[in-house]
N, C-alpha and C positions, 0 to 999 in steps of 0.2 A: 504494500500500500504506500503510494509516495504522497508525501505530504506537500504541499505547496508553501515558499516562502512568501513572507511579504516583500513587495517592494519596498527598498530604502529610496523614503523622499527625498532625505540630504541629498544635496550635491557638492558631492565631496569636491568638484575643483573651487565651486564658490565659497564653500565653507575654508578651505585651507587660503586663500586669496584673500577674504577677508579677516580672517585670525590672524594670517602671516605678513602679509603687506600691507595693510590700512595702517600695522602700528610705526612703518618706518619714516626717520625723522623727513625727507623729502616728503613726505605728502602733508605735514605739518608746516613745514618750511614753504611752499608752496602755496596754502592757503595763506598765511599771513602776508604772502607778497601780493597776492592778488585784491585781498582787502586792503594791503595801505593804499594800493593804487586807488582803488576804488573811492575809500576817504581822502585821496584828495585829490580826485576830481570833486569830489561832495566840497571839501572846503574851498574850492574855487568859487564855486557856484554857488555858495552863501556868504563869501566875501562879496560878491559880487551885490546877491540880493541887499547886504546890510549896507552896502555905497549907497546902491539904488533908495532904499527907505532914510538915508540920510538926507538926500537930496530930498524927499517927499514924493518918490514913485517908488510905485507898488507894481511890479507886471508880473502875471500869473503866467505868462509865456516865459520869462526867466526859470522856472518851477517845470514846466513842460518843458522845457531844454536840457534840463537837470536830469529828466529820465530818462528822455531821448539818447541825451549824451551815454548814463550809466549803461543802459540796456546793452548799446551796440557795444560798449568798448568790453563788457561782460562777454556779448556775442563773439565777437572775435578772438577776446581773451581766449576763450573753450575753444573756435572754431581752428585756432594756431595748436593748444595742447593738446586736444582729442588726439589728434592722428598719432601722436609722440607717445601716446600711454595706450593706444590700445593697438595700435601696429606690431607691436613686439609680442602680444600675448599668446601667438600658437606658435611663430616663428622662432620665440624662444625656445619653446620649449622641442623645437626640430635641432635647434644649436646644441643643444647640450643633451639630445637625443634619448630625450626620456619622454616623448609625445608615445614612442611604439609601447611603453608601459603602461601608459595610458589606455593607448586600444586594448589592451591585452586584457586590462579589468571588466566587470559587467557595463559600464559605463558607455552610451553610446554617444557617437560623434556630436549629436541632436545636444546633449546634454553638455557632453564638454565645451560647444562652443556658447551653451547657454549661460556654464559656470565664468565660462572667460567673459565672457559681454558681460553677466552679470554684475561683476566684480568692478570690470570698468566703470559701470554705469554708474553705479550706487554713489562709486565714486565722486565721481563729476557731480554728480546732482548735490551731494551734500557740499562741493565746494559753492556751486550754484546759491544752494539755500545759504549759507554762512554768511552771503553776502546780500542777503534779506535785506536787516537791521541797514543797513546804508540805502536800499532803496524806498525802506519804509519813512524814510525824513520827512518823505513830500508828504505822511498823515499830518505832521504837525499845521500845514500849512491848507490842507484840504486839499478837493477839488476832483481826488481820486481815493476811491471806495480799498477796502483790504482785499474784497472779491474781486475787483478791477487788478490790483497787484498782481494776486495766485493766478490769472488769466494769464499775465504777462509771462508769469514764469513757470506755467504750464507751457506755453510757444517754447519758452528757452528751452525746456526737459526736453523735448521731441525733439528739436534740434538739435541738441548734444547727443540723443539716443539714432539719431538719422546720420550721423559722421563717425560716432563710435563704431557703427555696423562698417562703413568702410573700412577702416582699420582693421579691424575683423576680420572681414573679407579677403584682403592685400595680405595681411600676415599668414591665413591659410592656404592662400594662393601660390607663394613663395618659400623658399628654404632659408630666407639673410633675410634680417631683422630692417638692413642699410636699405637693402631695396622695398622692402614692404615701406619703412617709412616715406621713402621716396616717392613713390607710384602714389600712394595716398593723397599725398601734397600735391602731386599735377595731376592725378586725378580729379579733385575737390575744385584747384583750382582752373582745371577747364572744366567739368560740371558747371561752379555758381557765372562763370562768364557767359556760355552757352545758355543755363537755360535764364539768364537776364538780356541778352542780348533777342534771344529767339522772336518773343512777341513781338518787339520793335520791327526787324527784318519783315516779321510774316505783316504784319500790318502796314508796314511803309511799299510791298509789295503788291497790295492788295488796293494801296491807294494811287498803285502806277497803274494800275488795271481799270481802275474805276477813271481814271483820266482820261487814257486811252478810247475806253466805250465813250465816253460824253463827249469829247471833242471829234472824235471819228465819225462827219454826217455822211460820207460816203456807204460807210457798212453799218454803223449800228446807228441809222438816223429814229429811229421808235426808242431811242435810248434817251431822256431829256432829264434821268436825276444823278448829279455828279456824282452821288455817291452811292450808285446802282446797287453793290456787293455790300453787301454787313460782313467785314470780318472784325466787328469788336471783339466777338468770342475768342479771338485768338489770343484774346491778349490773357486769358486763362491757361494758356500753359508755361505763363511766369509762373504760376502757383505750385511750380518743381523746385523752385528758387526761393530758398528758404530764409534770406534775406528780406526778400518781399515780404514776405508775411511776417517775420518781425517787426518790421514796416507798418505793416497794416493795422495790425493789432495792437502796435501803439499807438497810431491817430485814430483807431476808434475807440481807445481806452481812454484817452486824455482829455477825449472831447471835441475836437477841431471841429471849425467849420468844414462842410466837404472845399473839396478841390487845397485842401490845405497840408496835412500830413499822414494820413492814409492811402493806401494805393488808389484809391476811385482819387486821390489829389491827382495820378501820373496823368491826369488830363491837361494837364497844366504846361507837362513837360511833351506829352506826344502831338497838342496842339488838336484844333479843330477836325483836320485835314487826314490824321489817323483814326482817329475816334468820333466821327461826326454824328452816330446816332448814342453814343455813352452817354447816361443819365446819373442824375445821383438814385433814381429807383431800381437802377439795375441788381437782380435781384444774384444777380453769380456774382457780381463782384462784392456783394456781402456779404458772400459763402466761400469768399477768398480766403480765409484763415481756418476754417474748418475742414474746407477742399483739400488745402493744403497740408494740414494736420494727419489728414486718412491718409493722403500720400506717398508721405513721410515713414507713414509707420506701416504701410503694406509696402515700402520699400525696402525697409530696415529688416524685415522679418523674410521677405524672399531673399536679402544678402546672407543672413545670418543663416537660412535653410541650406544655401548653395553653398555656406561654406562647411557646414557639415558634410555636405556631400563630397566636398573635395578632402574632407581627411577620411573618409570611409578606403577604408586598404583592398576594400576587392569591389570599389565601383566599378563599371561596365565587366566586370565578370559573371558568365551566367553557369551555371555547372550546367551541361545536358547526359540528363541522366541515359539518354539511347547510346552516348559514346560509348564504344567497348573498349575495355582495358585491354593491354597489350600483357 
């Protein structure tokens, strides 16, 4: 009579990753540098306010700049160390050639890259949160809610969890730690050019087209509206560019008028002439931070599948069982 075990929930790589590495002085050392930075951008930005109220002005757009500023330089702070901490996590363990130990346990691929990401993650995010208390200043001064905050810095979490997964990815991809981090970086960095540049391309294209038809009375004379073709839609697959949507979701947290600091603002910057039928009712480009949310994270989760599959040690092998033995 065989008895069946239970499965073990632990994951043992997450669990030894965060027992063994959370406690080393570099990730201590690390968050401290990132909050002093952070503090003084913040005492910039309330030197500034305390001129301002000397003189006897008050501007609540100084305060909005303030987070504007924090946010991004956070964003990039993470979008520079991501790839540096989590590009090494399978790669290493190929260098020092204890990954085939690994396979060797009950432990499947699915899981060890879930221990590796997980470890990262947890990471980042609590560096993320630590630096709360400096974006919470602007309660003192109102204007934005604590739920309007955790909005902000749910965008961030997805973001960091959406770069992590490359790192991931590259370091399972690869045998050298040098070139996963490498390919990472010019990976990301043609990624966010690409899909920021994309909308612009497809829509200034789309307004050569529409020119053509309206000035063309020889072949399209039943054509008399210049702006015959609607490709505003295209300008939703910015919403891959995760930049944009930091974007976004700051000027609709902070409050702006439209056309001011949320993406429905890039009216401003693509002009009439790209965007001639774009409205402030437009109802996808409201759904531009939540579009881009699902994204993100059905992209992060097919990387992080695919990279399981690439430490699986007998992918494309299929045993057939009709082969006869010699």
């Amino acid at each position: 009579m065989s008895t069946k075990t239970k499965p073990n929930k632990k994951n043992a790589v997450l669990y030894k990753e965060m027992t063994m590495d959370m406690k080393k002085p570099k990730i201590m050392i690390l968050i401290i540098l990132i909050n002093a930075m952070i503090s003084m951008v913040g005492l910039i930005f309330f030197l500034i306010i305390g001129v301002s109220a000397l003189e006897g002005v008050n501007s609540y757009r100084t305060l909005a700049w303030y987070l504007i500023t924090t946010v991004f330089i956070e964003a990039f702070i993470l979008l520079f160390i991501t790839p540096a901490i989590t590009a090494g996590t399978v790669s290493l363990e190929k260098e020092r050639q204890t990954l085939d130990v690994l396979l060797t346990t009950r432990m499947t691929t699915w899981e060890i890259i879930k221990g590796k990401y997980g470890s990262c993650f947890v990471f980042l995010a609590f560096l993320l949160l630590s630096t709360f208390p400096m974006m919470s200043i602007i309660f003192i001064y109102g204007g934005i809610s604590f739920f309007q905050l955790v909005y902000i810095l749910l965008v961030l979490i997805v973001f960091i969890g959406f770069v992590a997964s490359f790192g991931v990815f590259f370091s399972a991809l690869t045998k050298n730690t040098i070139v996963s981090v490498i390919l990472t970086y010019l990976f990301l960095l043609f990624y966010f050019a690409l899909t920021f540049m994309l909308p612009f391309i497809l829509l200034g294209l789309v307004a050569l087209i529409n020119e053509e038809l309206y000035y063309n009375d020889t072949v399209f004379m039943a054509i008399n509206d210049e702006h015959f073709i609607n490709g505003d839609i295209l300008m939703l697959t910015g919403t891959f560019n995760p930049i944009l949507t930091i974007y976004d979701s700051i000027g609709n947290t902070i409050g702006y008028n439209f056309g001011d600091a949320s993406v429905k603002g890039l009216i401003s910057l693509c002009g009439s002439e790209l965007m001639p039928h774009f409205t402030e009712k437009n109802l996808l480009m409201k759904a531009w931070t939540p579009i881009s949310l699902i994204e993100m994270i059905l992209i992060s989760f097919g990387l992080l599948r695919f990279s399981a599959f690439l430490l699986n040690p007998v992918k494309g092998k299929v045993n057939n069982p009709k082969k006869k033995k010699r």
